[in-house]
N, C-alpha and C positions, 0 to 999 in steps of 0.2 A: 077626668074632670076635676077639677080646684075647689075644696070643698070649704066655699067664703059666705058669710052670709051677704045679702044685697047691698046693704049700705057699705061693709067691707069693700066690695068690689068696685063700689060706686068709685069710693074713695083712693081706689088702688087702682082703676082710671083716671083719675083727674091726677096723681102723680105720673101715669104714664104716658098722658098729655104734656105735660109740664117737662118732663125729661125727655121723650120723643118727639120735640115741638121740630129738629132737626130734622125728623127722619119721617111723621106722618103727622099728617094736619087733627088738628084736636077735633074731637067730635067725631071723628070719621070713622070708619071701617080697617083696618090695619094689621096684617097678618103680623107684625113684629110685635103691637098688643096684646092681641087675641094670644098668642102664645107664652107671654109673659103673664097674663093674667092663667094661663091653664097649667105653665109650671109653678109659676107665685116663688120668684125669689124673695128675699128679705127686701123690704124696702129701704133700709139700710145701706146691703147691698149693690142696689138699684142706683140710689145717689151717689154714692162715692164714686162705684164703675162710671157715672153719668159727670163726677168732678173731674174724675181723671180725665177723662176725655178732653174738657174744655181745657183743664193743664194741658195736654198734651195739644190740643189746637193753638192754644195763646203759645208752649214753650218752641211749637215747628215754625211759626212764625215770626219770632222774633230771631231765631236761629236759619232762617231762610230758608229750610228745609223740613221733610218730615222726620221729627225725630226717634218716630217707630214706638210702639206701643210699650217693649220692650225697656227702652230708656227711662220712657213716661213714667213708670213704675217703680222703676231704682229710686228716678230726680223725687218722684212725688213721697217716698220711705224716706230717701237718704237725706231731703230738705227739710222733715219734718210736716210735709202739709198732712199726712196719714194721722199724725198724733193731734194737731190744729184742729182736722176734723175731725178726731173724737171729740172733740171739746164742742166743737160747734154743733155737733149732731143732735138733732132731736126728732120725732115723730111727725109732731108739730110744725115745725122749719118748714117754708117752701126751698126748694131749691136751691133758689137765685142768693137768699140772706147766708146759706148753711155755705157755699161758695164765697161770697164776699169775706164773711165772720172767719172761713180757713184761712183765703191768702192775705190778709190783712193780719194774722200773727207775726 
């Protein structure tokens, strides 16, 4: 068990709302949650894996295919959006800004 105090946890749900907004309805009961809150990555972590992704949705489809997680990874180092979002990263940030504030470098 994840040893967060309540307001911690509070707050490290409503980021896992905010980033699992694709994958489990906010508020709700959600074993992809529930198990993120009991390993507790970084929330750090949690965002960028959560940037990469939408890179990786926006770059498959512009490209008319999937361009596999694998690629996602290279494009997202080799174009510099990994360094953009250092910059843009904060604690603070909702999601949505700390994504805009990357690929807008």
């Amino acid at each position: 068990m994840c040893d967060m105090r309540q307001t911690d946890k509070d707050e490290y749900r409503r980021l896992l709302d905010e980033i699992g907004e694709d994958y489990c309805k906010a508020g709700t009961y959600c074993i992809f949650k529930e198990f993120l809150i009991a390993a507790h990555p970084s929330r750090r972590l949690l965002v960028q894996l959560k940037a990469t992704d939408k890179f990786k949705f926006e770059r498959s489809a512009k490209e008319g295919k999937n361009i596999g997680w694998e690629l996602a990874m290279k494009l997202w180092v080799s174009e510099g959006h990994a360094e953009h979002f250092a910059d843009a990263y904060t604690d603070k940030k909702r999601f949505r800004d700390i994504y805009r504030e990357t690929m807008r470098q």
